[in-house]
N, C-alpha and C positions, 0 to 999 in steps of 0.2 A: 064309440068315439068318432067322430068329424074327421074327414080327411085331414081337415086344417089344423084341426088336435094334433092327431099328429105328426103334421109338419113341426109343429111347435117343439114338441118331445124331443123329438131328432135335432131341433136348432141348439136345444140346451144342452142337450150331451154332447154339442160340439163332432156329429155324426158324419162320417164323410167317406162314401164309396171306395176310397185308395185305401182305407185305414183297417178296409175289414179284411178280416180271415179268406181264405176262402177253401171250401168243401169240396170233394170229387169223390160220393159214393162209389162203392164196391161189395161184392158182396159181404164182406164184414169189415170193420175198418181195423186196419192190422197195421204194427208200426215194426219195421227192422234199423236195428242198428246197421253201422257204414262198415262194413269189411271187418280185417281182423281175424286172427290166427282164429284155425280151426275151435279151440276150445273154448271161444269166446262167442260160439255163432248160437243164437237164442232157440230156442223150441219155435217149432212150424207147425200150425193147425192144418192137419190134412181131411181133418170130417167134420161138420155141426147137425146134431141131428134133435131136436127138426132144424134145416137153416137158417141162417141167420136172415133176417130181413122177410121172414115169412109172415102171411095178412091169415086172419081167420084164427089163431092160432088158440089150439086149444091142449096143448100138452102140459103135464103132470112136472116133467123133469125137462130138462134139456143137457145133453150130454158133447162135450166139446172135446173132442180127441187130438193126438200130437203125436209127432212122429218120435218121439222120446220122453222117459219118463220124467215128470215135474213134483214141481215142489206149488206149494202155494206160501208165499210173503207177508206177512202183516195183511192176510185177507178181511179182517173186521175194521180195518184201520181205512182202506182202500175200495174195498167193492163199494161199488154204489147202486142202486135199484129205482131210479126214477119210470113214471113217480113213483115215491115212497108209498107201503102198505105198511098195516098195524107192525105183523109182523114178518121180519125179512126174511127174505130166500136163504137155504142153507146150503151153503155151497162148500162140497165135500172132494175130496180127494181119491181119484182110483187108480195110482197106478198112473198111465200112458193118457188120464183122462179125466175131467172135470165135469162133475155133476151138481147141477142146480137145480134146489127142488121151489120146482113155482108155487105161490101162496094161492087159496081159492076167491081172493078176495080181489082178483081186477077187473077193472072197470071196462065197461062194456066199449066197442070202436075207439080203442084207445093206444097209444101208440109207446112200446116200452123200450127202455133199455138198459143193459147191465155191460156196467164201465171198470171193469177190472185195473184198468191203470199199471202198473208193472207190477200188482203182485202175481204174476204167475211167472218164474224160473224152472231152468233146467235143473237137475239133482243134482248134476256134480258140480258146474262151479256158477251155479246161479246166476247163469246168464239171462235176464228179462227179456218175455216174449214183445216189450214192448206196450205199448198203449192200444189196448186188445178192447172193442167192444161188439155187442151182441144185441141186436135189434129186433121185435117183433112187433105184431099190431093183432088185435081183438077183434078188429074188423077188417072191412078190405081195402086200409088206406093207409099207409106209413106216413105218418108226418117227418116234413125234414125241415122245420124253424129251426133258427137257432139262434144264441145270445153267448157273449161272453166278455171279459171285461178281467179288471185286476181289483183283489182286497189286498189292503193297507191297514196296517196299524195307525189310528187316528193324531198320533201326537208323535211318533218316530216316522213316519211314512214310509218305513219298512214292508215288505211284503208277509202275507202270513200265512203258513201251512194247514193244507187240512181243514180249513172251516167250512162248512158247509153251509153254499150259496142254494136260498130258496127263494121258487118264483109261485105267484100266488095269485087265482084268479079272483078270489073274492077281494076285499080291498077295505072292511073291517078293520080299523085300527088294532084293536083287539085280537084277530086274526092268528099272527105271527106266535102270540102268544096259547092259543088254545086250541091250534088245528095244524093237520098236518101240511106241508106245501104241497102245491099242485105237481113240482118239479125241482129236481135238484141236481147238484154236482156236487165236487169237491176242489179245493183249492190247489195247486202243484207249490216247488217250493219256490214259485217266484209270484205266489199270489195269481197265479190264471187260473180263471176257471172258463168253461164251455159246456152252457147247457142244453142238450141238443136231444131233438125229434118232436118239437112243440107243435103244436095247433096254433091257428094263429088266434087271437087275444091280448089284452091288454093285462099286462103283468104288475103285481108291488113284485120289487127285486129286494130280496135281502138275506145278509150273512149275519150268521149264528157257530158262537163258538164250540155250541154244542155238546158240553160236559160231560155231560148226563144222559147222552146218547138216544135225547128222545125225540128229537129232531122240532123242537119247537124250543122259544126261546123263553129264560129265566130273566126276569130283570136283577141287577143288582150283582148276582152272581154269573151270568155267560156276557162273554164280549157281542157284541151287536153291532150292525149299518145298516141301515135302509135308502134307498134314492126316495128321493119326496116325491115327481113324479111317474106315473105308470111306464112302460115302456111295451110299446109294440112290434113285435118281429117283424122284418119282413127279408126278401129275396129278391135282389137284382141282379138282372141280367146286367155284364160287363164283357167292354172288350179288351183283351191284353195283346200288346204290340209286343213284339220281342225281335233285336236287329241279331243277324248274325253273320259273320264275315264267309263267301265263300271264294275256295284258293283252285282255279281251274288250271290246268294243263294241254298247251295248244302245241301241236306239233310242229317245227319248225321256227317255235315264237316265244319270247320269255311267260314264266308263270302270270298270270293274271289274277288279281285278287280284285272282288268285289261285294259290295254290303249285299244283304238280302234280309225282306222285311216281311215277320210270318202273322200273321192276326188270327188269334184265337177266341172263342166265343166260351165266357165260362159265368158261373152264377156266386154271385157274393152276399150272403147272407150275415145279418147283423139287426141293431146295434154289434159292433164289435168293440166299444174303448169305452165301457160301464166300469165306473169308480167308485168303490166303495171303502169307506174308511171307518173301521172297527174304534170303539170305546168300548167301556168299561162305565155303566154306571155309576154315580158316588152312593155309596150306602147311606140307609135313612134309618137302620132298626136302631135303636138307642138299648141296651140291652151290659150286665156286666157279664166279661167275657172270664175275669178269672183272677182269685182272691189266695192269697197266702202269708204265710206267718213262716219265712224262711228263718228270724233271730227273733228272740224272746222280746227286743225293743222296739220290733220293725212288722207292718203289716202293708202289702204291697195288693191292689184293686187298680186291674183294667176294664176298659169301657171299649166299646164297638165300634164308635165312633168321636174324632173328637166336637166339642161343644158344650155347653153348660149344662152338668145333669143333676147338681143339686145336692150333691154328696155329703153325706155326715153320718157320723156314728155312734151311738147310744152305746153305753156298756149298760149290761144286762147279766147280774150277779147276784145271786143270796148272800154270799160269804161278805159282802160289802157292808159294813158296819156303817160308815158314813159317806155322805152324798160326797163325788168327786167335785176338785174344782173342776169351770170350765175349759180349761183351757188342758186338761189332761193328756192329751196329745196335740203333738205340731204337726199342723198338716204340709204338707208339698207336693203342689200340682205340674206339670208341665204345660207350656204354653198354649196347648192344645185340649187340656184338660183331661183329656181319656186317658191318663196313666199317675195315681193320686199314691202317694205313700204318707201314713200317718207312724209318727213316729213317738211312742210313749213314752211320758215323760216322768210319771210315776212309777217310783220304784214298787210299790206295792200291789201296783195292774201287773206288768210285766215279767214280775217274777213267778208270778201261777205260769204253772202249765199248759191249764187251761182258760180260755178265755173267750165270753160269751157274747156276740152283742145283737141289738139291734141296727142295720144299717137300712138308711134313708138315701133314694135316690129317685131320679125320673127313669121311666123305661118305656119302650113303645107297646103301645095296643093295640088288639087286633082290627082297629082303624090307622095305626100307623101314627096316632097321635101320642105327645110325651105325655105319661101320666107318673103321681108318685105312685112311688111302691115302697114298703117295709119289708124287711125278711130277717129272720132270724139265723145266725150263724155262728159254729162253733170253731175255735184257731186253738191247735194245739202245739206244743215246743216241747222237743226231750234232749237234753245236753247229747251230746256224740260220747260214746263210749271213749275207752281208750283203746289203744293198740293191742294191749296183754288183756283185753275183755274186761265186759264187767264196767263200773262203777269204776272210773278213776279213784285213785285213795293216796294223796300225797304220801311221798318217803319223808321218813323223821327226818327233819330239819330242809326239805324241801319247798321252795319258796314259792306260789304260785305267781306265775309272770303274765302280769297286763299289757294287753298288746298297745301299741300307743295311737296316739289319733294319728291317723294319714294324712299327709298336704300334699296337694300334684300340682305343679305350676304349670302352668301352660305354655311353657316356653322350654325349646331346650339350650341350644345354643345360642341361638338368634333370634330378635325379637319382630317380626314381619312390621314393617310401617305400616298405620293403618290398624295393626292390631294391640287392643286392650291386655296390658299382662294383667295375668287372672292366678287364681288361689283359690283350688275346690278341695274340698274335706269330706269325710268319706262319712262324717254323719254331723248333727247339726251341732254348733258352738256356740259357745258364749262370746257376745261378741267384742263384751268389754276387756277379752285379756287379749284383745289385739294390738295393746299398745305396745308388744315386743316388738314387734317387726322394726325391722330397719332398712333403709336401700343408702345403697352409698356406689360413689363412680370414682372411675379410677384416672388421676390427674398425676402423671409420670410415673412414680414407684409407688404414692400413696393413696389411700381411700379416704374420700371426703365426703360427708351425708347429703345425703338430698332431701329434701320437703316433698312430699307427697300426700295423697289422702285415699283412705280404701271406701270404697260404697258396695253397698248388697246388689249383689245381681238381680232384679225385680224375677226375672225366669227362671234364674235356681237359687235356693234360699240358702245353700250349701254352697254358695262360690260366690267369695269381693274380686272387685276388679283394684287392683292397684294402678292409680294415676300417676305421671308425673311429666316435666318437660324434658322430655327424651332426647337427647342430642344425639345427631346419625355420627355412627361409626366409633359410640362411645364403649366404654366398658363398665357395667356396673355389676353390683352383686348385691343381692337381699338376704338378708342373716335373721334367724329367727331361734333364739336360745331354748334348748332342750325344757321341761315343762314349764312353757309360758301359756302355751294356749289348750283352751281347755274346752272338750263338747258337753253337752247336758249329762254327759253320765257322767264327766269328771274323768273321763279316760284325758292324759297330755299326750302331748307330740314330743315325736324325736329331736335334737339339735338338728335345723337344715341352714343350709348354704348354699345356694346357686348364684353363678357366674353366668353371663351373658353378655354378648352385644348389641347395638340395634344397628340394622341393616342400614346403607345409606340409598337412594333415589337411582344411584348409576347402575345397581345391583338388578333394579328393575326395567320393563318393557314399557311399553304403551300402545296401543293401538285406538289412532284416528278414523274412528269408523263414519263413512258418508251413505245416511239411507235416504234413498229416495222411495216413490212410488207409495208414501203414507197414505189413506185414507179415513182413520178409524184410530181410534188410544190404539197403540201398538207396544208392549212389551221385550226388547231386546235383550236377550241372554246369553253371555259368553260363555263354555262351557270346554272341560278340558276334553280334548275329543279321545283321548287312551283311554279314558273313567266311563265304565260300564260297558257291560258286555249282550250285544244281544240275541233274546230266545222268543223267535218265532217271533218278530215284531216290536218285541215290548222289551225296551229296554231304558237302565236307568241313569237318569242326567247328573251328572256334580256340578252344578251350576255354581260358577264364582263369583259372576256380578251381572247385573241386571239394571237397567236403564227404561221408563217410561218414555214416549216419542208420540208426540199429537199431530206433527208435520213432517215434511222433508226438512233434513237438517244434517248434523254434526254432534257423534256420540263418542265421548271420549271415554276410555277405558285404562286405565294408569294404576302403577306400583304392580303389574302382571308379574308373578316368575316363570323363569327361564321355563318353555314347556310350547306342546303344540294346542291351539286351542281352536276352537270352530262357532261358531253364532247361529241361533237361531232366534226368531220373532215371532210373538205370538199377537196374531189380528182381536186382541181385545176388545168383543163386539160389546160387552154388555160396563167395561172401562174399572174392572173390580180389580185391575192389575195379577190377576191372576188366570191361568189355561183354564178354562172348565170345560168337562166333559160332556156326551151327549146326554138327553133324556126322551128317549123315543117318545111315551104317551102324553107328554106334552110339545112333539112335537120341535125338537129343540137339539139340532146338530150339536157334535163338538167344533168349538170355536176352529179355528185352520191356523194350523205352524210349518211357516213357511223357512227352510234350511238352507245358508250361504254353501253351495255343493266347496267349498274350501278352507284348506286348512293352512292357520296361520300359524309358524311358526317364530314364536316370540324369545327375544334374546336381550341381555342386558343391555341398559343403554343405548338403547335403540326405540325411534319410535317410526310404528308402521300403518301407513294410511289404506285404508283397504273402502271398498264401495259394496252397497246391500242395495241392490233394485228389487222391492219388492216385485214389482208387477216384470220384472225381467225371465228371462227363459233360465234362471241362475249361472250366468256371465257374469264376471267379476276380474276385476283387478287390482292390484295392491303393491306397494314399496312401499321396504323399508328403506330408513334415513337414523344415521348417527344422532344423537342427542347432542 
């Protein structure tokens, strides 16, 4: 690479001498905690045999001794062995001393090291020796490049533990995925990693989630990042100023105090501010993931992915005397299609035990392409015993009792403005005995009917939404008389009655959101900031409302409740109004979700103007105002 290369590299990472780290070898690089009662003081390495930072080096084991006996921590979780060999060093426990047994497979004038990190403790109260590591070389040269930088989860910008950051001389797309890296580290739990004693070369940077422990990455299933360009270490000399006040003492004369100015000559090595931002593949195998016959009427098939896979089912039976209709089961898919329940509608399918069929679907091939597929499969059902064993067997004059259809309204007390009241039913109905229902509101001490109309929810074929002109702060109540409504087996429902109000406009918030710094479709989501918790990175959003943004503008967000809530924006490059994730082999970042660092605390009748500068340093400000 051209000098002028890499100037380049370094312009894009935003690279700058103040920013980086900086190093002061010693004979091994050892970390102590700051003071603190005696039983907190950490184990001290008094011997390394061979030493640490030793060239030529050709020993079997290396044995690190301490002036007290240790423990080792989460050592498979923590040691690191750059660069990586087939297989790792085994690094075992003696007592007052740690042994590590070298592998015979390294590489000739090359420059090693083993990063312990804190797992090595004292035995009694596990005080860490600290960020402990251990250096050697093959030849007679220790290299001391080095790189270090933060991983991020790609869509929370959280920091993430543990992944393991690899640097790669060859530059093979392909690469990451089929070979080991030239060098690695580990992440801490603020997402830094530092990987150090490099040769110099032009590196591909990238983290790997590493699952599967085999240090090269999986698509689909390990989290991934890679920097698009190479990155080349280097080492500059820097000077550091530092003022310090001195307080003299003249005899006969007041104290005198004056500055003094000390210059130091030290060396700063880097890139030091590499960004890497971890995805998750979206999966592509189309495959069904898992099929059952929990009730004699009900057969439930999941898919892997959602998308259209073609789905249908053949019954496949001798004992069949005549051809079924078509329409033998009702099918019901979710919006997403990977989750299908077929629900039989024949008495005479249903009541076998056993039941055979043929099922028709797409699945992936080992080209990745959807192809059909046929399979045959068997669904078995056996009634639940009873309690006293055995074969239930009614008592003379013991009546058997049909459980009734279930209705769940989607409402309990209060009807949210803005939301549809709804009626789901715990299996499918007929839909013409829906002309029981009734809504009626409450006008001083009496109930007067309202006009309404129910339609099928096109998303779930098991739930209407009931319409009607809801007046805020009214009282109504929906009556529905004991067997009126009835599912395909003819099981009815219980008498229900539910009372409700609908909420009025003052009961809610609003927030006037002003985003500037648009470039690109942008996607705006307000999100409750209490809802979801997160692990190592990744965690999940309850996104309540979402707004599309082509410009700088004004994004209004109304009928909020009372709660604290927080925004983020997604830079919708490809304008699909949705985040998409990265795809390394094509080359193809995850899109960037840029976080308002504030939380709005939203209250009734109240509306709150707040500002989103994208391209800002995340400064913001906001008032609220009465309604």
């Amino acid at each position: 690479m051209t000098n002028s290369g890499k100037r380049h590299i370094f312009h894009r990472c935003g690279w700058l001498v103040p920013a980086i780290g900086l190093l002061v070898y010693a004979c091994a690089n050892r970390g102590y905690p700051e003071g603190g009662p005696k039983d907190e003081t950490p184990p001290e390495v008094v011997a390394e045999q061979p030493a640490s930072f030793s060239t030529d080096f050709k020993a079997k084991r290396v044995n690190i001794h301490f002036n007290e006996f240790v423990q080792l921590k989460e050592i498979n979780d923590k040691f690191i062995f750059s660069p990586p060999v087939k297989k790792d060093p085994k690094v075992s426990l003696k007592g007052k001393y740690v042994q590590i047994a070298i592998p015979d497979s390294l590489r000739p004038n090359t420059t090693y090291s083993m990063d312990f990190a804190d797992a090595i403790v004292d035995n009694n109260e596990g005080n860490p020796l600290g960020f402990y590591r251990y250096v050697f070389s093959t030849g007679t040269v220790i290299d001391t490049l080095e790189l270090s930088g933060n991983v991020v989860n790609a869509e929370s910008g959280e920091p993430m533990m543990g992944l393991l950051v690899a640097l790669y001389e060859r530059l093979g797309d392909s690469v990451p995925l089929r070979e080991l890296p030239d060098y690695i580290a580990r992440t801490d739990s603020a997402g830094f990693f530092r990987v150090t004693n490099l040769r110099e070369a032009d590196y591909r940077v990238a983290a790997i989630e590493d699952a599967n422990r085999d240090k090269m990455y999986t698509p689909e299933a390990e989290g991934f990042a890679w920097l698009d360009s190479t990155v080349h270490p280097v080492v500059i000399p820097v000077t550091q100023t530092d003022t310090f006040r001195l307080v003299e003492h003249i005899e006969g004369l007041d104290t005198l105090m004056r500055d003094s100015i000390v210059t130091r000559n030290l060396l700063a090595y880097g890139p030091g501010n590499l960004y890497l931002r971890v995805f998750q593949e979206k999966p592509t195998q189309l495959y069904l993931v898992d099929d059952e016959r929990k009730e004699r009427e009900r057969l439930n098939f999941t898919f892997s992915i959602p998308g259209e896979n073609g789905f249908r089912a053949e019954l496949w039976d001798t004992l069949a005397r005549e051809p079924l209709p078509e329409d033998w089961y009702f099918k019901e898919e979710n919006p997403s299609h990977d989750t299908i329940t077929l629900w039989i509608k024949d008495s005479t399918v249903y009541k076998r035990d056993t039941l055979h069929f043929i099922l028709h679907y797409l699945r992936s091939d080992s080209t990745g392409q959807h192809t059909a597929y046929a399979d045959t499969s068997r669904y078995t059902f056996t009634e639940k015993k009873s309690k006293e064993g055995g074969n239930a067997r009614k008592r003379e004059g013991e009546k058997e009792k049909t459980p009734f259809l279930d209705i769940r309204p989607n409402v309990t007390a209060e009807l949210e403005l803005g939301t549809r009241f709804a009626l789901e039913f715990d299996r499918p109905i007929d839909k013409s005995t829906l002309d029981s229902v009734r809504l009626s509101v409450k006008s001083d001490t009496l109930w007067a009917p309202v006009p309404f109309r129910l339609t099928e929810d096109s998303a779930k074929v098991r739930r209407v939404f009931l319409d009607a002109e809801w007046k805020q702060g009214s009282e109504y109540k929906l009556d529905i008389d004991s067997a009126s409504v009835f599912d395909i087996y003819g099981r009815f429902n219980n008498k229900l009655e539910k009372k409700f109000k609908v909420k009025t406009e003052e009961q809610y918030g609003k927030i006037i959101l002003q985003v500037s710094g648009v470039t690109m479709p942008t996607v705006v989501q307000l999100y409750r900031s209490e809802n979801g918790k997160s692990e190592n990175g990744k965690r999940k959003y309850g996104i309540v409302r979402e707004k599309r943004i082509d410009s700088d503008g004004e994004a209004v967000f109304e009928l909020l409740k009372e709660g604290k809530y927080k925004f983020r924006a997604i830079l919708d490059a490809n304008g699909n109004g949705i985040w998409d994730t990265g795809l390394y082999l094509k080359k193809r970042q995850p899109e960037e979700i840029i976080y308002l660092p504030v939380e709005i605390s939203v209250r009734p009748n109240f509306d709150i103007e707040q500002t989103f500068d994208l391209k800002g340093t995340g400064e913001s400000s906001g008032e609220a105002q009465k309604k």
